[in-house]
N, C-alpha and C positions, 0 to 999 in steps of 0.2 A: 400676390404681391411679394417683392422680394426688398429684403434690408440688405443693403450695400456700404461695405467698407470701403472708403480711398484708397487702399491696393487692390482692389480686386478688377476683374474683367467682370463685362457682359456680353454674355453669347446667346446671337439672338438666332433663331433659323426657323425660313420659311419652307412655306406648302411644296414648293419646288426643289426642295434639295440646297438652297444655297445658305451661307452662315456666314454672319459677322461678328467679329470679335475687340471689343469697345474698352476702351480703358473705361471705370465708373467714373472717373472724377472728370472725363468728355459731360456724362448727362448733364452736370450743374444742378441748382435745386429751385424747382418753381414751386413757388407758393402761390393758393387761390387756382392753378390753372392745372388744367389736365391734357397730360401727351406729351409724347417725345415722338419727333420722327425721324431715326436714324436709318431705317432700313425703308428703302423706297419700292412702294409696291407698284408693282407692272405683272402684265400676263407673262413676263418670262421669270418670274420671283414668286408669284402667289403669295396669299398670305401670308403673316408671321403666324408660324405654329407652337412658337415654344421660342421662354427667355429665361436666360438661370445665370446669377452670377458665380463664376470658377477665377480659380486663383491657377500661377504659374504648376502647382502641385495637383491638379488635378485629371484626371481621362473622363474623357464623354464619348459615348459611345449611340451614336443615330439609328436608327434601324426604319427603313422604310415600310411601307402597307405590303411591299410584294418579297420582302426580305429581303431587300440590301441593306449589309449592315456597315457602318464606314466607324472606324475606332479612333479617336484624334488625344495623344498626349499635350 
Protein backbone atom coordinates (compact mmCIF):
# COMPACT_ATOMS: atom_id res chain seq x y z
CA UNK A 1 0.00 0.00 0.00
CA UNK A 2 1.23 3.34 -0.78
CA UNK A 3 0.12 6.93 1.13
CA UNK A 4 -0.07 9.64 -1.34
CA UNK A 5 0.23 13.33 -1.24
CA UNK A 6 -1.77 15.72 -3.67
CA UNK A 7 1.56 16.67 -5.42
CA UNK A 8 2.73 13.77 -5.94
CA UNK A 9 2.60 11.24 -9.15
CA UNK A 10 1.84 7.50 -9.63
CA UNK A 11 3.97 5.31 -11.73
CA UNK A 12 2.38 2.38 -12.38
CA UNK A 13 4.40 -0.28 -14.79
CA UNK A 14 3.36 -3.43 -16.24
CA UNK A 15 4.75 -7.17 -17.12
CA UNK A 16 5.47 -5.79 -20.66
CA UNK A 17 7.67 -2.94 -20.23
CA UNK A 18 5.06 -0.17 -20.41
CA UNK A 19 4.50 2.79 -17.57
CA UNK A 20 2.09 5.28 -16.77
CA UNK A 21 2.59 8.39 -14.95
CA UNK A 22 -0.65 9.59 -13.06
CA UNK A 23 -0.97 12.93 -11.22
CA UNK A 24 -2.50 11.40 -7.42
CA UNK A 25 -5.17 13.71 -7.19
CA UNK A 26 -6.44 11.80 -10.94
CA UNK A 27 -7.16 8.53 -8.34
CA UNK A 28 -9.90 10.48 -6.17
CA UNK A 29 -10.85 8.74 -2.89
CA UNK A 30 -13.36 5.75 -2.70
CA UNK A 31 -14.69 4.71 0.31
CA UNK A 32 -16.28 1.19 1.11
CA UNK A 33 -15.00 0.02 -2.60
CA UNK A 34 -11.96 -1.52 -3.85
CA UNK A 35 -9.83 -0.73 -7.28
CA UNK A 36 -8.64 1.79 -9.57
CA UNK A 37 -8.32 0.91 -13.09
CA UNK A 38 -6.04 3.40 -14.75
CA UNK A 39 -3.82 1.08 -16.65
CA UNK A 40 -5.81 -1.10 -19.11
CA UNK A 41 -4.69 -4.68 -19.30
CA UNK A 42 -4.40 -6.38 -22.70
CA UNK A 43 -1.85 -9.11 -23.97
CA UNK A 44 0.19 -6.19 -25.42
CA UNK A 45 0.46 -4.57 -21.56
CA UNK A 46 0.47 -7.57 -19.35
CA UNK A 47 0.00 -7.25 -15.87
CA UNK A 48 0.81 -4.30 -13.62
CA UNK A 49 4.03 -5.37 -11.93
CA UNK A 50 4.74 -2.49 -9.74
CA UNK A 51 3.18 0.98 -8.45
CA UNK A 52 5.09 3.69 -6.30
CA UNK A 53 4.33 7.18 -6.02
CA UNK A 54 7.43 9.70 -7.10
CA UNK A 55 7.46 13.30 -7.11
CA UNK A 56 9.06 15.81 -10.05
CA UNK A 57 12.49 15.17 -7.79
CA UNK A 58 12.90 11.79 -8.22
CA UNK A 59 14.91 8.78 -10.70
CA UNK A 60 13.58 5.37 -11.21
CA UNK A 61 15.25 3.16 -12.56
CA UNK A 62 13.47 -0.42 -14.31
CA UNK A 63 15.59 -3.20 -14.88
CA UNK A 64 14.15 -6.18 -16.76
CA UNK A 65 14.47 -10.32 -16.06
CA UNK A 66 17.03 -10.42 -19.04
CA UNK A 67 18.89 -6.97 -17.93
CA UNK A 68 17.53 -4.26 -19.66
CA UNK A 69 17.89 -1.61 -17.59
CA UNK A 70 15.90 1.92 -18.70
CA UNK A 71 16.82 5.13 -16.07
CA UNK A 72 13.96 7.81 -16.20
CA UNK A 73 14.46 11.32 -14.33
Amino acid sequence: MEVVAPHTQILTVTQNGYGKRSQAAEYGLRTGRVGHFYVKRTPKTGDVVGVITVTDDDEVMVISNKGKIIRLK
